[in-house]
C-alpha positions in Angstrom: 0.0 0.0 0.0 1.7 3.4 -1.0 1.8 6.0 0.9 0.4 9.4 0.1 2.5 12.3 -1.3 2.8 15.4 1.5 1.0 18.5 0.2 3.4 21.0 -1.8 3.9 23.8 0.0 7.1 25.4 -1.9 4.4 27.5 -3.5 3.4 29.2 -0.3 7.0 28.9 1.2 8.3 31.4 -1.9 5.0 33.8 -1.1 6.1 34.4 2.3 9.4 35.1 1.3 8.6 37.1 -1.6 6.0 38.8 1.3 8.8 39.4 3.7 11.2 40.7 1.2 8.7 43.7 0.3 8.1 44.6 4.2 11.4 44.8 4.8 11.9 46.9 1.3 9.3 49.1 2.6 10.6 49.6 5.8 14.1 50.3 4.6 12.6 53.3 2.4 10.4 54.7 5.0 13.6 54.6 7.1 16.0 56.4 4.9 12.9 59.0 3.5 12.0 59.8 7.6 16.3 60.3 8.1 16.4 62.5 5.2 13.1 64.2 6.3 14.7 64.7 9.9 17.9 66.2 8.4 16.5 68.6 6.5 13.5 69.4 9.5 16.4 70.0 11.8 18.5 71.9 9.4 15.5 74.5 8.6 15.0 75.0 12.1 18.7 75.1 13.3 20.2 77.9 10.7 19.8 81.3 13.0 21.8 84.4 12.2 22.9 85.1 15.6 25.7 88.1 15.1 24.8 90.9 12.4 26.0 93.8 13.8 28.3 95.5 11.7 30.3 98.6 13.6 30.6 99.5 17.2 30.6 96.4 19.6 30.8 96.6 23.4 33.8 94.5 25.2 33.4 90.9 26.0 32.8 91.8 29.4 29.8 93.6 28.8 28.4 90.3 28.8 24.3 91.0 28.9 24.3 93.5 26.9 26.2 92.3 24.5 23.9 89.3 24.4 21.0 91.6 24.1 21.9 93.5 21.5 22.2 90.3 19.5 18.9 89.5 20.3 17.7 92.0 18.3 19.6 91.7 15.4 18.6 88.0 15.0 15.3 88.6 15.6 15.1 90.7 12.4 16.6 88.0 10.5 14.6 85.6 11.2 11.6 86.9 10.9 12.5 87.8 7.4 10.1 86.2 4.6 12.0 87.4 1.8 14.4 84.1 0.8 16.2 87.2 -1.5 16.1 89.1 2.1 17.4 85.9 3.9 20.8 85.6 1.3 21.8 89.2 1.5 21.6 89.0 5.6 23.4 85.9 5.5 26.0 87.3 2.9 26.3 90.1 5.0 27.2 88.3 8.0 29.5 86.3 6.3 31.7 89.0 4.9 34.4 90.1 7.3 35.3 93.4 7.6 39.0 93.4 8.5 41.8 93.1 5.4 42.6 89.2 5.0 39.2 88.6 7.9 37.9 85.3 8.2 34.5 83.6 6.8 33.4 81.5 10.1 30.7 79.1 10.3 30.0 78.6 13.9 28.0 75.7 14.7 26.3 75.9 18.3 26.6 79.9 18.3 24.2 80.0 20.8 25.8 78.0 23.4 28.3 79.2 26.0 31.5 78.5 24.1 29.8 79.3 20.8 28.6 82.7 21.8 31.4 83.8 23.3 33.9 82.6 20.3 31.4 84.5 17.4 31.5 87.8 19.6 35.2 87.7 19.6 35.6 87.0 16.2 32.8 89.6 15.2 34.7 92.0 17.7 37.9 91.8 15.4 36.5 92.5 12.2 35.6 88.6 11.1 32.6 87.3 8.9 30.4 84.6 11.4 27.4 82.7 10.4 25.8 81.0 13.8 23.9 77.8 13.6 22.1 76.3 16.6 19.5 73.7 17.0 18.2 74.6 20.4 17.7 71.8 21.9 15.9 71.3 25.7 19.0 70.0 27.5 19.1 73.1 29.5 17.1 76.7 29.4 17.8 77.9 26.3 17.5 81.4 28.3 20.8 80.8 29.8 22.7 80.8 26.5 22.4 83.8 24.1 19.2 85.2 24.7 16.7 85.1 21.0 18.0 81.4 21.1 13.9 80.8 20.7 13.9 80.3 16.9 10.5 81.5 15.0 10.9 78.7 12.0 10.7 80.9 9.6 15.1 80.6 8.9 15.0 79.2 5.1 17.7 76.7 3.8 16.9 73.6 2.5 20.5 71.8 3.3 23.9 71.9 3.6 24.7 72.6 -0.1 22.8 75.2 -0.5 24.2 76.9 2.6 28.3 76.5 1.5 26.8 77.1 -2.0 26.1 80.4 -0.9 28.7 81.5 1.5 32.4 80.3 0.5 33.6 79.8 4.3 37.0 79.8 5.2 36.8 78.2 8.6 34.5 76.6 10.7 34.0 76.0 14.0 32.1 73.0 15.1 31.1 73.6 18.8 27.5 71.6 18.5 27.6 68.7 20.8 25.3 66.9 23.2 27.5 67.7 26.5 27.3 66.3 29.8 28.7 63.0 30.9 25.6 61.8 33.3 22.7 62.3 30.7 24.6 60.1 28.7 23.5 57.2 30.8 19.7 58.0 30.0 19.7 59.1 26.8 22.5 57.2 25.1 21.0 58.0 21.7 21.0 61.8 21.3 25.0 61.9 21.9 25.7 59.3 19.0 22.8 61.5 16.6 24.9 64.8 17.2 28.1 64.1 18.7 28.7 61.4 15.1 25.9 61.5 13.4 26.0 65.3 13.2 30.0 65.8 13.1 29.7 63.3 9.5 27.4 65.4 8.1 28.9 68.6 8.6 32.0 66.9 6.9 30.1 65.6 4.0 29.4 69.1 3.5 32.4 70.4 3.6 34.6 68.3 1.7 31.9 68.5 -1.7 32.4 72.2 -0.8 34.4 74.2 -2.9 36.7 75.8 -1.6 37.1 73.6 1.4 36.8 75.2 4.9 39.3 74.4 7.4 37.9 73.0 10.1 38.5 73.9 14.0 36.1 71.6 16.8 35.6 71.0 19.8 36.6 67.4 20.8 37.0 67.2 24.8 39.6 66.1 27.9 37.0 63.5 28.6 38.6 61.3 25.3 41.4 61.0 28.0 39.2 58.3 29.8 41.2 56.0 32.4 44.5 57.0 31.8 46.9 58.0 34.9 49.8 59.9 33.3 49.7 63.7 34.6 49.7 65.6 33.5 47.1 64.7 30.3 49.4 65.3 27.2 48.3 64.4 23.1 50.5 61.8 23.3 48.6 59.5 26.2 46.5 56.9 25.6 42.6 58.4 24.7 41.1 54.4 23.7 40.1 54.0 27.5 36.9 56.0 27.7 34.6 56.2 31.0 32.2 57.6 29.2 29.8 57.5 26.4 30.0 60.8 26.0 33.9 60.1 25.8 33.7 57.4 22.9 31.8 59.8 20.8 34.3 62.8 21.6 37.5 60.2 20.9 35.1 58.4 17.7 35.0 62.0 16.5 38.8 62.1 16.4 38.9 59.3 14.6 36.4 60.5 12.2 38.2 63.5 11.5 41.2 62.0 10.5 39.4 59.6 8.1 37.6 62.7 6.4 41.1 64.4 6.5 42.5 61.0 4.8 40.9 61.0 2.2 39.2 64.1 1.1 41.9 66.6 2.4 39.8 67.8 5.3 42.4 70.2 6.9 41.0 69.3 10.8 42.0 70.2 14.1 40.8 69.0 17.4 40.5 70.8 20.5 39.8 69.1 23.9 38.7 71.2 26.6 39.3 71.3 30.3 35.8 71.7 32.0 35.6 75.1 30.9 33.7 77.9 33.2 32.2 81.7 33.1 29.3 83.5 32.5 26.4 82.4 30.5 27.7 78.7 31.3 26.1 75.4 31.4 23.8 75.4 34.5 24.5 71.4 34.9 28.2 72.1 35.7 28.8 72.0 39.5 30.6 75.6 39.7 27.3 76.6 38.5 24.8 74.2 40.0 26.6 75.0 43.9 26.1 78.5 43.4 22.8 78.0 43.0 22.2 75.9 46.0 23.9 77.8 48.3 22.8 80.9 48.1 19.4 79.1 48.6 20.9 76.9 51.3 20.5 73.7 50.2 22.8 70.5 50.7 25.6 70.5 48.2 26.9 66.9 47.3 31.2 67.2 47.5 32.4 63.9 45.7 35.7 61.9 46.8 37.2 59.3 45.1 36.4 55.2 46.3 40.2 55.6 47.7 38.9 59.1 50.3 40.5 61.2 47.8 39.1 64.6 46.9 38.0 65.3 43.4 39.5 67.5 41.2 39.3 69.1 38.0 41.7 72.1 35.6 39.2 74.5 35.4 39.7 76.8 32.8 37.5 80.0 32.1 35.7 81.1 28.7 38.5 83.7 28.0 41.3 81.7 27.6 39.0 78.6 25.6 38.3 81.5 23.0 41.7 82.7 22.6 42.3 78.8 22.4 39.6 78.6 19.9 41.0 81.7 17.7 44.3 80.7 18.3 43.4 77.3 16.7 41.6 79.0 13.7 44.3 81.7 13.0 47.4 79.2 12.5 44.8 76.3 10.7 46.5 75.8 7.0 43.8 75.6 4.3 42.1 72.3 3.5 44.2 70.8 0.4 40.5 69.1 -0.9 38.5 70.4 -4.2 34.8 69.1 -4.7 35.4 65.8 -2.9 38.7 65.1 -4.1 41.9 65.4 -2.0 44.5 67.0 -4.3 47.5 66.6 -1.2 48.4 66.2 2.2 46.0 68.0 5.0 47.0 69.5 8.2 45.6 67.2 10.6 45.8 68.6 14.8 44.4 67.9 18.4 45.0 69.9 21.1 44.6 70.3 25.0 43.1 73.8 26.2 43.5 73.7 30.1 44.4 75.9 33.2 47.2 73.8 33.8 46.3 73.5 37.6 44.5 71.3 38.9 41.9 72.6 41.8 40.0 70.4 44.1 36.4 70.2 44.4 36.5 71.7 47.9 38.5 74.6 47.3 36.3 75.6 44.4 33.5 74.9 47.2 35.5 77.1 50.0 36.2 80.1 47.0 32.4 80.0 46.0 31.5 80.7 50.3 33.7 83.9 50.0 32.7 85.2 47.5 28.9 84.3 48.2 29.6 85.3 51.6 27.3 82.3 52.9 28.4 78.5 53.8 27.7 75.7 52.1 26.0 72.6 53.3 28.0 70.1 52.5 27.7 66.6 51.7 30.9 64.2 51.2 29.9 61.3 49.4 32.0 58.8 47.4 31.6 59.5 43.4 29.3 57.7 41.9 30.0 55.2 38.7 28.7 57.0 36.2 31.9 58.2 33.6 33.0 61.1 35.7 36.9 60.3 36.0 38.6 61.7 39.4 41.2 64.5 38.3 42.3 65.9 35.1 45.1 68.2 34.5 46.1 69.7 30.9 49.3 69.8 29.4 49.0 72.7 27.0 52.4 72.9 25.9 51.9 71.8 22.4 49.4 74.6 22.0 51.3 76.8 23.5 54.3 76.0 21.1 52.3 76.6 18.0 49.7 79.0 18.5 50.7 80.8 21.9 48.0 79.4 24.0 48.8 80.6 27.3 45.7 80.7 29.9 46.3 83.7 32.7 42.5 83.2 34.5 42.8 81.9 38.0 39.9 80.2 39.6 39.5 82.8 42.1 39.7 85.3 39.4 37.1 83.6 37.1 34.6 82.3 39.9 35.0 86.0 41.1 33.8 87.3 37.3 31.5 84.3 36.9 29.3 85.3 40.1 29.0 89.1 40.0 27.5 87.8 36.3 25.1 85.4 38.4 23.8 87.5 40.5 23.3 90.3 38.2 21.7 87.9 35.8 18.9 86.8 38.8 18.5 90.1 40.1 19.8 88.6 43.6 16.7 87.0 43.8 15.9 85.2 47.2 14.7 82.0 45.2 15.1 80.5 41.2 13.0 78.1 39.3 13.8 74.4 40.1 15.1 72.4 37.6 15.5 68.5 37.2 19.1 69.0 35.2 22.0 66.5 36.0 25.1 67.9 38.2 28.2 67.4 36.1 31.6 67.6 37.5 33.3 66.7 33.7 
């Protein structure tokens, strides 16, 4: 008796596959036409005009006002709905005014390193064109005030922006900071600390002529390493962060872009860098807060009893660091994607050089607040903070003259008569839920 055939099911077998092969076709376009959607979303929204004004400019130090007053000017622009309107202010920004000036795009022009770099390059006679994406991370009221952008900025990507300025430089200061926030929202530091870096170099190396490039890379790349103090040379492929990996995969990057489309790129990693108009999630910032309003202050200490201790350096010297770094970069060696030579290819350290513990900065802050802290020692917590840093700056120093001559005294000193101005001595400040970084 023979037994019956099984039922042919290669039929149905090749439908399903033929099925799955189309979902997952569709779902690889929907994917790449929401990313390109997103780009361009973001990149309509992020291009603000932040620094128009064209003759007299107060001194850095008139730091409000000076923020203001660019408030104003950015307002006009972009409210503008002419597009014809929108080129010739952007043209206008762009052009320097000093013989031989410099045509700087400065990405994240509204933060507190961003800001202050445009003003000083506007303040000596260069062309700057600011772009922020003004994100929630902190108030955006603590950077340069008009950081709320009305939407109505016009550019529809990254060609047509280099298309219609021919920079000479730029300087890539947009990052996700903070090393804590890291640990809850992993994702937004590898969208714009990678993610974001790549496509400002995709630009730039189709553009023609090629910007050099000047950004911001940070001492957190220096991760576990020992050796003080931190020189370029160390070891940077032990990082304790996440936000670290993306700083040190950033480096990396660079040198790939400068590789092989003659990218000329220069890195620059700061040393938890302090002042007015800084990030409100940096403990300088965050203990001056609570104790004028006499709250508990957390003081870390290493697992080993050890105090904590970080090379503060304030906002002055990072921006003569910054120009410093922009003044002596050699032009990119690229022409429309192709590398026609060898491209100058640089990191550097911009520090204090010395080294302050937590609890002094804590015992300078009392004096100057005239009130004493609550304090409470607790061991630091595992979360990518690392326990001292201390910047050798010699290599800067040799080929650009970075020198840094702010104290911490001297720049806490600055950085609270700006505080309490800025709060109007106020007995009590809103609350907020932001993370207390040490970095």
């Amino acid at each position: 008796m023979g037994s019956s055939s099984p039922p042919d099911t290669s039929k149905s077998i090749k439908l399903e596959r033929y099925n799955s092969y189309i979902r997952r076709l569709n779902s690889t376009k929907l994917l790449n036409a929401s990313s390109k959607l997103l780009f361009r979303a973001t990149l309509l929204v992020a291009l603000i005009l932040v620094f128009l004004f064209t003759f007299n400019y107060p001194p850095l130090s008139a730091t409000d006002s000076t923020h203001r007053h660019l408030h104003a000017h950015s307002h006009y622009f972009l409210s503008s709905s002419s597009f014809g309107a929108w080129e010739k202010q952007v043209r206008h920004s762009a052009s320097p005014r000093r013989p031989n000036g410099l045509t700087v795009l400065v990405t994240g022009a509204a933060g507190f390193v961003g800001s202050h770099c445009s003003l000083a390059l506007k303040k000596r006679g260069d062309g700057v064109l600011g772009l922020d994406n003004f994100n929630n991370y902190y108030d955006p009221f603590l950077n340069a005030p008009g950081r709320q952008c009305s939407g109505n900025t016009k550019c529809s990507s990254w060609k047509k922006l280099f298309d219609l300025v021919p920079f000479t430089h730029i300087l890539h200061l947009a990052a996700q900071a903070g090393v804590r926030y890291a640990m809850q929202n992993p994702q937004s530091y590898v969208t714009a600390n990678i993610a974001g870096f790549v496509n400002l170099l995709e630009a730039a190396k189709s553009a023609n002529p090629q910007p050099a490039i000047v950004w911001a890379s940070s001492s957190s790349v220096y991760g576990l390493n020992t050796q003080n103090p931190f020189s370029e040379l160390h070891r940077t492929d032990q990082p304790a962060s996440l936000y670290a990996a993306t700083k040190k995969a950033g480096e990396e990057i660079a040198h790939t872009y400068n590789h092989i489309y003659g990218l000329s790129l220069t890195g620059l990693r700061f040393f938890t860098v302090y002042g007015p108009w800084g990030r409100p999630d940096m403990a300088y910032f965050f203990f001056t807060k609570d104790i004028l309003h006499g709250k508990t202050i957390d003081v870390y200490q290493t697992p080993e009893g050890k105090q904590v201790a970080r090379d503060f350096t304030y906002i002055d010297d990072i921006v003569k660091g910054c120009l410093g770094a922009l003044d002596s970069a050699q032009k990119s060696t690229g022409s429309g994607g192709k590398k026609r030579g060898p491209a100058q290819l640089r990191v550097y350290n911009l520090g204090n050089t010395s080294p302050v513990p937590v609890g002094t900065l804590v015992s300078i802050l009392e004096g100057l607040l005239k009130t004493k802290a609550k304090k409470h020692v607790i061991k630091m917590p595992s979360n990518g903070d690392v326990p001292f840093t201390h910047a050798n700056v010699s290599l800067a120093f040799r080929d650009f003259a970075y020198k840094p001559t702010t104290d911490l005294s001297t720049g806490l000193s600055k950085f609270v008569k700006w505080y309490l101005g800025y709060y109007g001595l106020q007995p009590s400040l809103k609350k907020d839920n932001h993370l207390h970084n040490i970095e």
